[in-house]
Each structure stands twice: as C-alpha cells, then as structure tokens.
C-alpha positions as CSV (number, residue, x, y, z in Angstrom):
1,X,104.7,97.3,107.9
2,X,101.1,95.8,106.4
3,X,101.2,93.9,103.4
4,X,99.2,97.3,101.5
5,X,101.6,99.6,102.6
6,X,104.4,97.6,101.7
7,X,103.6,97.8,98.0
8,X,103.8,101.2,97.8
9,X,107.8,101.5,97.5
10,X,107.6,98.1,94.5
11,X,107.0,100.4,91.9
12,X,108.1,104.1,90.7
13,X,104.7,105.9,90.0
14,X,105.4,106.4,86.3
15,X,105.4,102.2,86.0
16,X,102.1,101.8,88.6
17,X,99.6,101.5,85.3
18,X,97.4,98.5,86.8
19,X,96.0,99.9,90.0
20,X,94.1,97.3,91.6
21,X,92.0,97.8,95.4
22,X,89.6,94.9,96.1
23,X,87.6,93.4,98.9
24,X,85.5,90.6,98.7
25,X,83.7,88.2,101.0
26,X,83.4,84.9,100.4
27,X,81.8,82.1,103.5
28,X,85.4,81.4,105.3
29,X,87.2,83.6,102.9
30,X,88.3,87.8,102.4
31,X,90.4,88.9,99.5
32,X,91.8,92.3,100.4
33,X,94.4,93.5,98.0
34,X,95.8,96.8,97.4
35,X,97.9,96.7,94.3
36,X,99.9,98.8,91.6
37,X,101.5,97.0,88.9
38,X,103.5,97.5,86.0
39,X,101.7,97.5,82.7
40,X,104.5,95.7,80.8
41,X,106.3,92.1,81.0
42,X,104.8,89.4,83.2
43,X,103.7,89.5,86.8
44,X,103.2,86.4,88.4
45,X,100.8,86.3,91.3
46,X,102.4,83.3,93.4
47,X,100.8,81.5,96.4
48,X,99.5,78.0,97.4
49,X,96.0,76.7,96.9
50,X,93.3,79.3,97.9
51,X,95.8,82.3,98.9
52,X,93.3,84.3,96.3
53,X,95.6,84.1,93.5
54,X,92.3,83.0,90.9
55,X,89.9,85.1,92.6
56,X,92.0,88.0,92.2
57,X,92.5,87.4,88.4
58,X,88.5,86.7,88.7
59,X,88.1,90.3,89.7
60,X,90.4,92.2,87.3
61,X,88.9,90.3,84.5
62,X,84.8,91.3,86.2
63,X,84.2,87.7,86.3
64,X,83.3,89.0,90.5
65,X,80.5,91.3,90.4
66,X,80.1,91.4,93.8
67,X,83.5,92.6,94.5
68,X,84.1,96.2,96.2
69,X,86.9,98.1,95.0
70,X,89.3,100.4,92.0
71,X,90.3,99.2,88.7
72,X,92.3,101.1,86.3
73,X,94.2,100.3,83.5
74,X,96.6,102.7,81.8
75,X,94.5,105.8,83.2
76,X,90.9,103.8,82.1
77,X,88.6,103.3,84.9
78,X,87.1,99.6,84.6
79,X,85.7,99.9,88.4
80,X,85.6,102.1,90.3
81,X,83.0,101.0,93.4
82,X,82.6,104.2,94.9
83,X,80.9,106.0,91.9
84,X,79.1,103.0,91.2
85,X,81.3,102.3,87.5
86,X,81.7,98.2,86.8
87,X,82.7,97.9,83.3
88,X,81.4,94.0,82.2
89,X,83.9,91.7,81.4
90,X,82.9,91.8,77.8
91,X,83.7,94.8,77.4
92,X,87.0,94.6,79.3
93,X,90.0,94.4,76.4
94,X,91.5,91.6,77.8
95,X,92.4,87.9,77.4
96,X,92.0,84.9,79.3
97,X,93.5,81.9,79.8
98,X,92.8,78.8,82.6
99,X,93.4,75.8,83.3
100,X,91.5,74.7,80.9
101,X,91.9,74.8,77.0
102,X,88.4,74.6,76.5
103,X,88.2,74.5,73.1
104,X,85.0,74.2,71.1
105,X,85.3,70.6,70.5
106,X,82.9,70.9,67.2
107,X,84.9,73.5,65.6
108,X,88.8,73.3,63.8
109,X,91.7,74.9,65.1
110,X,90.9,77.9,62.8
111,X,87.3,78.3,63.6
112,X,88.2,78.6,67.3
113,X,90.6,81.4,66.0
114,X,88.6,83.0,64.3
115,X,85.6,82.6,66.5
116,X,87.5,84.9,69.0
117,X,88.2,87.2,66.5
118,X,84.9,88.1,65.9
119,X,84.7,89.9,69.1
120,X,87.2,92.7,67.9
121,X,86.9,95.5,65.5
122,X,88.2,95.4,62.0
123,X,90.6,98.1,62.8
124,X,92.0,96.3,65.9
125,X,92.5,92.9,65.2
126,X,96.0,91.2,65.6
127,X,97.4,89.3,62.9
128,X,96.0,85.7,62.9
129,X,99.5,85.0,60.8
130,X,101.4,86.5,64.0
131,X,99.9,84.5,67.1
132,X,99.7,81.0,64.9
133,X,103.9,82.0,64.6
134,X,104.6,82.8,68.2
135,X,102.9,79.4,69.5
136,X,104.0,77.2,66.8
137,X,100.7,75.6,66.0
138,X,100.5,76.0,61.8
139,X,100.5,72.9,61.3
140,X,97.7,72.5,63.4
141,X,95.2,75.0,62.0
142,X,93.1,72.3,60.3
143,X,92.7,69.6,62.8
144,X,90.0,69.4,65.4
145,X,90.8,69.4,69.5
146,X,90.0,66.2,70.0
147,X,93.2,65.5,67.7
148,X,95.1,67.9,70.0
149,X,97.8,66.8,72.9
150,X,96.9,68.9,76.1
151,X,99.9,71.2,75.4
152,X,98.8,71.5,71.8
153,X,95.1,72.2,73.1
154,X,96.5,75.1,75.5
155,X,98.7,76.7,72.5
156,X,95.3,76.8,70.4
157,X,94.0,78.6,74.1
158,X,96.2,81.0,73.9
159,X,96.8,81.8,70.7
160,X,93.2,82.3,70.6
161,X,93.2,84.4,73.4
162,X,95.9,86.7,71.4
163,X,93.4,86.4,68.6
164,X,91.2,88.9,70.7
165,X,93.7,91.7,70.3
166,X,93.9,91.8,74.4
167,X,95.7,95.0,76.0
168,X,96.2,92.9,78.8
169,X,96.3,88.9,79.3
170,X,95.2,86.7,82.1
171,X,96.6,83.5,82.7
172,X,95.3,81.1,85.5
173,X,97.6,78.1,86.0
174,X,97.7,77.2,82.1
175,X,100.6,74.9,82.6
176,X,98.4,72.8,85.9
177,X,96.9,70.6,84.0
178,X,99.9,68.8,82.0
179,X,102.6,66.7,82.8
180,X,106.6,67.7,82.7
181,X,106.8,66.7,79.4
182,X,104.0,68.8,78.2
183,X,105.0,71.9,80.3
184,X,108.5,71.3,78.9
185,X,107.0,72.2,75.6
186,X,104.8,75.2,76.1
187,X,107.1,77.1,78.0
188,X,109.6,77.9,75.5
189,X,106.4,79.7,73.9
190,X,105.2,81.6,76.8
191,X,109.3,83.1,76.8
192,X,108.0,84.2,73.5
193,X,105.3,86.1,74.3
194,X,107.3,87.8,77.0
195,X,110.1,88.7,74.6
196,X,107.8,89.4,71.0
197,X,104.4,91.2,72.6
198,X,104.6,94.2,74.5
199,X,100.8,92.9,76.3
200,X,101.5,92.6,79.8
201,X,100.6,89.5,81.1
202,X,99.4,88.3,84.9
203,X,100.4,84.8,85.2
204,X,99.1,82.7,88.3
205,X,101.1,80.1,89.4
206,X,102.2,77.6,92.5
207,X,105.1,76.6,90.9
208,X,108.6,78.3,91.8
209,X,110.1,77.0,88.7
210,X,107.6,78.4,86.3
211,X,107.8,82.2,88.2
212,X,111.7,81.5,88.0
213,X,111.7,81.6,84.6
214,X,108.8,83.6,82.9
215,X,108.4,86.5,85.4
216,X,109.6,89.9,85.8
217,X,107.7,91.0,89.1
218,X,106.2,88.8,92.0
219,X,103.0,89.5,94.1
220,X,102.8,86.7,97.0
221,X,99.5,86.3,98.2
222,X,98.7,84.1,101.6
223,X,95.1,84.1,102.7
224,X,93.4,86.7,100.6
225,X,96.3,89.3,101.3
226,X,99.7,90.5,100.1
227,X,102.6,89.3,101.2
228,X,105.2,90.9,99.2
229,X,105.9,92.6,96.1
230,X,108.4,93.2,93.8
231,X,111.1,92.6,91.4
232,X,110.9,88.9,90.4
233,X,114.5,88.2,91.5
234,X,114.0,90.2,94.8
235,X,111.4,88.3,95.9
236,X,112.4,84.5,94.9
237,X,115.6,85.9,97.1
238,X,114.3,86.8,100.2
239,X,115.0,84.9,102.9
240,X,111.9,85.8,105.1
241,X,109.6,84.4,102.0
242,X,108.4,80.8,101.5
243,X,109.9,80.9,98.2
244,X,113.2,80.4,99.4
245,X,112.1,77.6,101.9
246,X,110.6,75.7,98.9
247,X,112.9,72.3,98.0
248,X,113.3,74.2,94.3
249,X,114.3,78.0,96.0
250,X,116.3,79.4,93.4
251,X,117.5,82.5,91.6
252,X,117.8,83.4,88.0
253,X,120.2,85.6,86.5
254,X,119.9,87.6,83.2
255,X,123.1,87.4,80.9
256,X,124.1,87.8,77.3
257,X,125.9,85.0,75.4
258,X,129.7,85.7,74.9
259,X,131.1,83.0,73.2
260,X,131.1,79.2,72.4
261,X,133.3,76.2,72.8
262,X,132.7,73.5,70.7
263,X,136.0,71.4,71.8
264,X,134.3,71.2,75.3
265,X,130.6,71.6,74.0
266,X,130.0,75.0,76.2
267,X,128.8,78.3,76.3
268,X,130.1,81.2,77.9
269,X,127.3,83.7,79.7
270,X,128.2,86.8,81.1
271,X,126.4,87.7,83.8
272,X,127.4,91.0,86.3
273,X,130.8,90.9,87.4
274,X,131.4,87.7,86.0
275,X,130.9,84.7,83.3
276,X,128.8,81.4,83.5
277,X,129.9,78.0,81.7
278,X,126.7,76.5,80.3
279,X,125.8,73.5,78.5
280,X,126.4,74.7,74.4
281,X,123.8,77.0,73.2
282,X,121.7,76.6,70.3
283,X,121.9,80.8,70.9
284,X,123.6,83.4,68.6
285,X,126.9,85.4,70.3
286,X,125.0,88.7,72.1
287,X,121.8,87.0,72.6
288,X,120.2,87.2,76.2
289,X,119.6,84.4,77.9
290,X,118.0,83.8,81.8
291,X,119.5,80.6,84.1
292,X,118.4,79.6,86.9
293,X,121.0,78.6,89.8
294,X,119.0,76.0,92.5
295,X,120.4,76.7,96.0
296,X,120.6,73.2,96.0
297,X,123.6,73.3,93.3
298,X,125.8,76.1,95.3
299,X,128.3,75.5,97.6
300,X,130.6,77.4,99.7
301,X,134.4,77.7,100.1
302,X,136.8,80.1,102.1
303,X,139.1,80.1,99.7
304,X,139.3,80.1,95.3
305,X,139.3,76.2,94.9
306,X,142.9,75.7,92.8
307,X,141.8,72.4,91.7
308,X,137.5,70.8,91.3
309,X,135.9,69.9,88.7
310,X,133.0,72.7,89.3
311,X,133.7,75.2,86.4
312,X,131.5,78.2,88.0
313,X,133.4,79.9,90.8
314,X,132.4,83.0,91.8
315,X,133.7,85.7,94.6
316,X,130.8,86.6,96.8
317,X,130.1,88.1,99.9
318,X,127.5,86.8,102.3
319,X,124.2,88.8,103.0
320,X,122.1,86.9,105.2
321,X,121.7,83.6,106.6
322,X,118.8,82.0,108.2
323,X,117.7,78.6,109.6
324,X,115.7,76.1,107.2
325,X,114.3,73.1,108.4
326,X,116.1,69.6,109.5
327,X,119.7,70.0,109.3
328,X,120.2,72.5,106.8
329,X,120.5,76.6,106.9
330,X,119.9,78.9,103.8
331,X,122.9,81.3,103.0
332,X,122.2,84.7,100.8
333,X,124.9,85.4,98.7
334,X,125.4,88.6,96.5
335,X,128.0,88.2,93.9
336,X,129.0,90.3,91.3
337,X,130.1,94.0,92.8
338,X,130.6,94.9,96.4
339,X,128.8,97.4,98.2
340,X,128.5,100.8,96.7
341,X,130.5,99.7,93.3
342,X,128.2,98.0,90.5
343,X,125.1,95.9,91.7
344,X,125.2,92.7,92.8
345,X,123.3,89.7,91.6
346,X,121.8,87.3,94.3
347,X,122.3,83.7,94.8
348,X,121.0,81.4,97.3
349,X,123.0,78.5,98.9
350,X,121.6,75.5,100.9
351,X,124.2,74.1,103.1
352,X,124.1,72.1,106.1
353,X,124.8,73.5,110.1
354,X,127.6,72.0,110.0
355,X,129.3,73.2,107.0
356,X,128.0,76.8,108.4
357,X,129.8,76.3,112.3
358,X,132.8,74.8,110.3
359,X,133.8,77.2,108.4
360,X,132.2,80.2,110.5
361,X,130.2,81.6,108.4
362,X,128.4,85.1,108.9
363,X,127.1,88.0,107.4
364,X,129.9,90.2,105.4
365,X,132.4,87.9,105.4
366,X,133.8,87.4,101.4
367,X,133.4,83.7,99.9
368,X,133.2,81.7,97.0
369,X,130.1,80.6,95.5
370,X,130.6,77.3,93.7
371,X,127.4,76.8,91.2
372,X,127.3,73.0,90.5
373,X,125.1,73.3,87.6
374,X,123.1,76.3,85.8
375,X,120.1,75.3,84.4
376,X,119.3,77.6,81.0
377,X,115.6,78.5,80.7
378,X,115.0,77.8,77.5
C-alpha cells in the first residue's frame, strides 16, 4: 500500500480538518504529501534531517509559493492550486515558531508581545495575561533578550506567537537549539499548551523522546514522502518503523493517579488493566499523567517473578517480534486485556537472541512484562 493511500484509514472523516496535498521540486529533492489531520492536540511530523519535515511546515504556513497543491483548514481554503487560490502567509491565522527565538533584540520582552499583537483585531486578541501564565515568563516581561537564557528566549517565541491569536501553531524544532538542561525546562510548558489551548499544534521533530511525550498523532516522513500515520502510540509501536529501531524506542502510556505512598515515596498510576509504581508525584489523586516505558527497561519472564526487586510486573501476551541489529531482537508486547475483551496497551521489549531461543519465545504466547523503570513526562 503507498504511503498516500495509507493515510486514508488514520483518521475518521469527521476529525480530517487539515487537508494537506503538496508537491514541490526542489534541485535533488520532491516533497509529495497527501495528508488529513486532526484539527486538535499535537501532531508531530517526525523524520531525520531533510525527510521534508520543515518544508512541509514551510508550505502550510505559504512560506513556499512555488508549491502545487490543496490547503484547507476547518472547511477554509488557504490553496487550492487548481483554481489558482494562494492565501499569503500574512493572512494565514497561524503561528510560528523555529529554531530560532529570534527576538527583536532592541525591544523588551513586552514590546515583542505586544509587537505581535498588533497584527490581530481588537476583537480577536488572546489575553496577553494568559500566554505570559502558560509559559511562565512574568517575571521576565521587562527585561531585554539579550538578558534571556535560550529556553527563556524560546518561551518569549512562543508566547509571542500565542500573542497572535493563531487557529493553528507551527513549531519547527523549537527545542534544537538547547541543551538537556534547557529542553528539560521548556517542555513541561509545551505539556501546557497541549492540555490548556484547544489550538492544534504541528510540532517537527527528530527526537523520539520529545514525540513520546508531547504528541498525540505521528506523520513519518522519509525523503519527501509519507511513511506512516497515525495515532502517536501506534506508530512509536510499530515494529516495521525506524522509531522502534532508535536506541530510545519507547512507548508511553496514559494513566490517572490513584494513590500515594509516602512511607516508600511512590505513586500509584493506573494504567488499562493494571497499576504502575512511580517515583512520588508532586500530582493530585485523579490527575492524568503520561510515562514513558524505554524498551530498554522491560524484560521478559515465563512465569510471575515470586521474588525481584522490579515493582512493575505485568501479564502480557506477545504480538510480534522482529530482528534488531547486533545481538539483540525487539519483542511487541500488548498488556492490559486479551483479544476481543478491553484494549490493550503496547509496550516494547529489547532483549537479546539468546534470551528469545531460551525461553522460546513467539507470537501469542502469554508472558510477563517486567518494566525496570517508568519514566513520568512531566
């Protein structure tokens, strides 16, 4: 089945609201992308360096006139090619982000707010109070960029972007340009725009870990064209992806917080068919949460482990298992319900051949899944 085609069973119709067909030509390069996407939460369009990932996000935001192709947002036509319709990115309700803060370095905090406010009606305009809230940077309103830390400068970006009362944000890669530290900081704020805005956002990204834990739906792109599509969890899950093969494949799994320990310092998550220990939660009882489960932190056993130190031990059954490189194969687990009864959650395993021929492991049979640590993404 072609990568176009392939799309076309991602989405029911009633959630396609971003329809986007391009083709564009570039010396040693062809974007062609057929597309519908869901006009809420955050799609991350995942690939390495110069799959299209920016080019596409060029084109939906008209940054490409000489692209060929449909556009339509929520029913609105931005392009449509065929009649000749190209709707300037000026006039585009939209938001963008790169790499980039790009601040105007002779100009406050607040006067780069309010500079992009300018561009929106009265009538339209978000609350300044409201996007200085959700990326933390009050106390920053009055200082000037050159005063700014890089994840400071790309909260100012983005805020500022909000400040344009967007009906949809772009993001290219905001995160690229900072170090762990940094990008430790700034993503508890991008959870926040996921969970406080109803603006979808397209978020591009090389980086598993960031898709893991900000996206809802996935569109891999490899030289100009779609891969796959679909449900974020799906696709990080697929064993016939380059996700998976990546040295930090995981999954995530959406829970609710159930109860803490403090004798032991833990939380409990329950998560389909079953509960997660966690490191104690700063989070209220009935909050949800996301972790993330590395393949490289699951294990399997034939039988429920009486004795171990590993808290997390889950029945599974095993789905799939296919060959990774050197000495190691990658094992698809779905925990959580069997067939037919509730559904089941995925989990990845990375486990050596030998552990695989030792204990015989194949498709169907019913295991344990031993998680040796759950990472929370907050």
């Amino acid at each position: 089945m072609s990568a176009v085609l392939e799309r076309e069973a991602a989405l029911p119709a009633a959630d396609q609201s971003i329809q986007a067909r391009f083709r564009v030509k570039w010396p040693g390069f062809v974007l062609g992308v057929d597309l519908a996407l869901p006009g809420r939460g955050v799609t991350a369009l995942f690939g390495h360096s110069g799959s299209g990932k920016t080019s596409l996000l060029r084109c939906i935001a008209g940054l490409e006139r000489r692209s060929q192709g449909l556009l339509s947002f929520k029913g609105e036509i931005w392009q449509d090619s065929a009649r000749g319709l190209f709707m300037p990115t000026h006039r585009r309700p939209l938001g963008y982000v790169f790499q980039e803060a790009s601040l105007f370095p002779h100009l406050s905090v607040r006067r780069n707010l309010d500079y992009g406010r300018r561009r929106v009606d009265s009538a339209h305009k978000v609350s300044l109070e409201q996007a200085v809230d959700l990326l933390g940077i009050g106390h920053l309103l009055e200082r000037m960029p050159e005063r700014l830390s890089g994840g400071e400068r790309q909260r100012v970006a983005i805020a500022r972007a909000l400040a344009t009362s967007p009906r949809l944000l772009l993001m290219d890669e905001p995160l690229a340009a900072l170090d762990l530290k940094r990008k430790g900081e700034i993503l508890p704020f991008l959870e926040r725009l996921h969970d406080e805005l109803a603006i979808p956002i397209l978020y591009v990204s090389h980086s598993p870990e960031e898709v893991a834990r900000l996206a809802d739906h996935i569109v891999l792109l490899e030289g100009g064209r779609v891969r796959a599509v679909g449900p974020a969890n799906q696709i990080l899950s697929r064993l016939d992806l380059p996700l998976s093969r990546e040295s930090e494949a995981s999954c995530f799994i959406d829970g609710i917080v159930r109860a803490h320990d403090p004798v032991y310092q833990l939380s409990r998550i329950e998560i389909p068919g079953a509960r997660l220990a966690v490191t104690g939660l700063s989070r209220s009882v009935g909050a949800r949460v996301r972790v993330c489960i590395h393949a490289r932190d699951v294990s399997i056993a034939l039988d429920e482990p009486g004795t171990s130190s590993i808290v997390n031990i889950l029945p599974a059954r095993i789905l799939e298992i296919q060959e990774a490189e050197g000495p190691q194969v990658l094992v698809k687990l779905g925990t959580g319900g069997a067939d037919g009864d509730r559904p089941q959650t995925a989990l990845l395993a990375r486990i050596t051949r030998l552990s695989r021929d030792r204990l015989r492991l194949h498709p169907g049979q019913e295991v344990f899944a031993q998680v040796k640590a759950v990472a929370l993404m907050e």
